[in-house]
N, C-alpha and C positions, 0 to 999 in steps of 0.2 A: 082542555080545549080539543077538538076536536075537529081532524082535518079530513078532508075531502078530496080522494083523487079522481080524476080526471082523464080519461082515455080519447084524443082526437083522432079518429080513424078516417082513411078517405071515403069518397062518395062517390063509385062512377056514375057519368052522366053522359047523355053523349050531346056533344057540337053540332048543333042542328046546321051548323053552315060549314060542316066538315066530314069527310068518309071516316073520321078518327073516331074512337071514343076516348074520353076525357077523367078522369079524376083531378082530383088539384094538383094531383104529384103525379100522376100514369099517363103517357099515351101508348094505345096499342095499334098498331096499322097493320091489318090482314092485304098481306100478296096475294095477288093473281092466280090460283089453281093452275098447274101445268104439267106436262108429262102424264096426260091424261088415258088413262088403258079402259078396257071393259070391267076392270074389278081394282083398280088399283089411282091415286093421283097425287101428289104434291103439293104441299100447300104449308105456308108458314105465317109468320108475322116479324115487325121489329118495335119491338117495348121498349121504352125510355122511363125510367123515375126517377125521381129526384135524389131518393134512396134504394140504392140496387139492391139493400141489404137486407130490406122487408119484403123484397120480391119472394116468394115462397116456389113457384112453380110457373112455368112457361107453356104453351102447346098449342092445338088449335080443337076444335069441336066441330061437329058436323051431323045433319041430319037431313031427311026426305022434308022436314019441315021446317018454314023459314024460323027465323031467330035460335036458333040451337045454342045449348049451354051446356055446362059439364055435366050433368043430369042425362045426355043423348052419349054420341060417340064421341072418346077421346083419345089422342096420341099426346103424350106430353111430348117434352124437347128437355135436354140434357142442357143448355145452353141458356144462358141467365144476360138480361140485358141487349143481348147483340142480337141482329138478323136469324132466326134460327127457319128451319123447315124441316117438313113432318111428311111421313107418308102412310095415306090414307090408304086401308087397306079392305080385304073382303065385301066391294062395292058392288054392286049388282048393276051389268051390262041397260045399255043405254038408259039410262034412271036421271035425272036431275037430282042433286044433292047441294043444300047451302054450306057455309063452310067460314066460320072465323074464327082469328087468333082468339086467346085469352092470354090473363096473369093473374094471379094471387098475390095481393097485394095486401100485406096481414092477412084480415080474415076475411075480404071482400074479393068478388072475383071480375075484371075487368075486363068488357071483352073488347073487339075492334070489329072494323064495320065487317058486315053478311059479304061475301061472295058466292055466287051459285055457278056451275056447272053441271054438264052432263057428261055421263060415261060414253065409253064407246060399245058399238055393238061387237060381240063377241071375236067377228072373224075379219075387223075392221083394223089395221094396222096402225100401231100409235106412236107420236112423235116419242124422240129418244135421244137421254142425256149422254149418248157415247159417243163419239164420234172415230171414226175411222181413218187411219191418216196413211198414203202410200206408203208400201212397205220399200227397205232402202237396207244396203250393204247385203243384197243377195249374195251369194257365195253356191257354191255345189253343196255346202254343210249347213243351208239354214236360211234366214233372213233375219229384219227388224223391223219393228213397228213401233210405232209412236201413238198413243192413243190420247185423246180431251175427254173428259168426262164434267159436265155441267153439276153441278148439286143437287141432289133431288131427296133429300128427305131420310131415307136408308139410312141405318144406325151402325148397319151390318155388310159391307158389301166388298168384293172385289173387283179386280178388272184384268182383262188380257186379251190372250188372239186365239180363237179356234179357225180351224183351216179344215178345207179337202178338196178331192179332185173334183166333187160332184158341186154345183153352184146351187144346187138347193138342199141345206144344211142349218143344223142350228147344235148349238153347244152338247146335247143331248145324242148325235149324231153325227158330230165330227169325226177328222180322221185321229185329228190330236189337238192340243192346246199348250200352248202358254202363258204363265202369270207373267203381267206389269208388273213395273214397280216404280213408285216416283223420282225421276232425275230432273234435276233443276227445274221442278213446276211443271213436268211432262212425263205420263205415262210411260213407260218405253218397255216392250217385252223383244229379248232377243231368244229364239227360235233357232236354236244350234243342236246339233246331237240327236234330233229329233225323227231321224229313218228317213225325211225327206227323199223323193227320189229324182234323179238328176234328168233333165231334159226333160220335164212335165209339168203341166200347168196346174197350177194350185187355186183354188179361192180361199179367202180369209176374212174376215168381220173381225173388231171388236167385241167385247161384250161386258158388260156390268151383271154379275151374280152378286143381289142380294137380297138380304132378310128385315126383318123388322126387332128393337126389341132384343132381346138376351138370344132369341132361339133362331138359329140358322140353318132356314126350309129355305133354299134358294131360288128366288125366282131371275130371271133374266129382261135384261134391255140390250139390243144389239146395234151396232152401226152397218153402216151400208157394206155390201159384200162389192171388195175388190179383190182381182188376179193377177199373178205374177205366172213369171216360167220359171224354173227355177233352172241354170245352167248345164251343158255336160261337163260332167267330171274336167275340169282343163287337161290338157298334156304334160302335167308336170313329173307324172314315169315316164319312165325309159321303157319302149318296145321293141328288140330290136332280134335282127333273123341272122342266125348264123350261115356264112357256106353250106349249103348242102352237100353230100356227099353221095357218088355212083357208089354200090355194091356189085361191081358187073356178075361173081359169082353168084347173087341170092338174084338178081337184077329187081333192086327197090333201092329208093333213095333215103337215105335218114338225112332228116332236117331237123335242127334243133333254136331254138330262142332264150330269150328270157325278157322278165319284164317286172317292171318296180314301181307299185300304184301303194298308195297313200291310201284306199279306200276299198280293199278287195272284195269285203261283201257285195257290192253294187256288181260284181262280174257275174256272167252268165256263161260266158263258154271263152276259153282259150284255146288257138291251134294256125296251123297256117294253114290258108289258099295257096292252090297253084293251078297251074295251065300252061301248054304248049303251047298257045297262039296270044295271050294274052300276058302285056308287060308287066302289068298291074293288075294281078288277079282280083274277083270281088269274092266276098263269099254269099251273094246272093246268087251269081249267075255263071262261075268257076269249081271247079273240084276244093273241098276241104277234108280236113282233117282235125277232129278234138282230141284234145289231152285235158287231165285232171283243170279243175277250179282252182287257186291259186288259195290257201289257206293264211297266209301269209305276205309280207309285204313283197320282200324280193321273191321271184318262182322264177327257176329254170325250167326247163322242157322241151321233150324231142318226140319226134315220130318217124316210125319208118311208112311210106308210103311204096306200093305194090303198084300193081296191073300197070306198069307205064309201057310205052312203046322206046326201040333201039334206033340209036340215033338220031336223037328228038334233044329241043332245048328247054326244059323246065325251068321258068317263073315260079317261087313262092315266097311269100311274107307271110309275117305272123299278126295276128289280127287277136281284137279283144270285142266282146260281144256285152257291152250291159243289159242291165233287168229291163232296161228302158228301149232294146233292140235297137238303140245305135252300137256303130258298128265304128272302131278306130285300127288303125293299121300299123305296123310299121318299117324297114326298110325292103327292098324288096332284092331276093340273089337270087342266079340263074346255076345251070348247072345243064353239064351234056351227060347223054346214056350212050356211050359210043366206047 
């Protein structure tokens, strides 16, 4: 006897009263194109079968010509079953291109309805999956930022904050950067340690760097550029001025300080201001005097100051100058040359 097997495979067809295409067992539904650039766009599908299990491959297709098939350009999708999306890449500036899901479904390839788009022209700025969220917990050491990043396709990508003083800026040109990282459903890159400098306005963007694919050639998608200040140093050292002391024999006075900062690199000059007529010496518009940078956190230091006149009341405090040219003080003693 002699038996006969039998192979039922599907048939796609498409639903003349639906944007779906159909098999008896597949539907495939092409999304919307979006995140659309001059060479680059997004686009996916979400396949249903009956058996997920005969599903072979996922992706979408695309061409300058309507009806595209796997035959034209293809991105597959890693993703079996569920919503996936793809990103279409080396697309040529303002061009129209159609664009629909597929599935391999055994050995039949199913597709879902055409979508068409057009690229953007080269120098035309294009919407973007990142979004930029105010940065929060400034400190004199840094900041944080919280970033959204929508889906778009990328197999390969990251996210973070580049910054700088200049407002026109791009990753490539930054002053610096920091990686994201997901906390509870939210980007969040904290920006600590980073040279930041105190009393200056920064700008910062999000950005998504990513690739396609196994090979990681980074391209970029940025969110909108916002700025912060970033604080002075607080006063949480100690600045503080010794008694000065008359030498009537040399006739100069030594004054001496000391002072205990938490961030010494950020210092530019240490030394005390004085003045005969002024209570409160400035060191913009008064006599000064520098001594060494401070290497270290606690620094003492003293100066002898000359040329002064007999019988006169000398004002001086000690003062700390940052890289940022503000200027902090602190207590102020007098002293007679008599």
């Amino acid at each position: 006897m002699a038996m006969a097997l039998l192979w039922v495979l599907p048939s796609c067809k498409q639903d003349e009263n639906s944007l779906n295409h159909f098999t008896d067992n597949v539907v495939v539904t092409t999304a919307e194109p979006a995140f659309i650039t001059g060479s680059t766009a997004s686009c996916g599908a979400e396949v249903t079968a009956d058996d997920a299990g005969l599903l072979i491959g996922l992706g979408v297709c695309w061409s300058k010509s309507a009806n595209p098939t796997v035959d034209d350009n293809v991105m597959q999708s890693h993703r079996c079953s569920k919503p996936y999306l793809c990103l279409l890449t080396d697309l040529e500036p303002n061009t129209q291109y159609h664009v629909r899901g597929f599935a391999q479904y055994g050995t039949e390839y199913c597709y879902g309805s055409e979508k068409t788009f057009t690229t953007l022209a080269a120098d035309v700025p294009a919407a973007s999956p990142v979004t930029t969220l105010p940065a929060y917990e400034i400190t004199y050491e840094g900041f944080s930022c919280d970033v959204t990043v929508e889906p778009f396709g990328a197999t390969l990508w990251q996210v973070g904050v580049c910054y700088s003083q200049n407002p026109d800026f791009t990753f490539n040109n930054c002053e610096g950067y920091c990686m994201a990282y997901l906390e509870d459903d939210v980007y969040r890159a904290h920006c600590y340690g980073y040279g930041l400098l105190p009393n200056t306005q920064y700008y910062y963007r999000a950005f998504v760097a990513y690739g396609n694919g196994h090979e990681y050639n980074p391209n970029y998608f940025y969110g909108e550029i916002l700025s912060f200040t970033m604080p002075d140093i607080p006063l949480i050292f100690e600045l503080q001025t010794y008694v000065p002391y008359y030498w009537w024999s040399g006739n100069y006075i030594n004054v001496s300080g000391y002072l205990y900062c938490s961030k010494p690199e950020v210092i530019d000059k240490v030394g005390f201001c004085y003045s005969s007529t002024n209570e409160y010496p400035q060191y913009e518009s008064d006599f000064y005097t520098t001594v060494a940078t401070p290497t270290g956190s606690w620094y003492e230091f003293q100066s002898d100051v000359y040329n002064i006149s007999a019988n006169t009341k000398y004002y001086f405090r000690t003062f700390v100058r940052y890289m940022t040219d503000s200027i902090r003080y602190g207590n102020v003693k007098s002293v007679y040359t008599n």
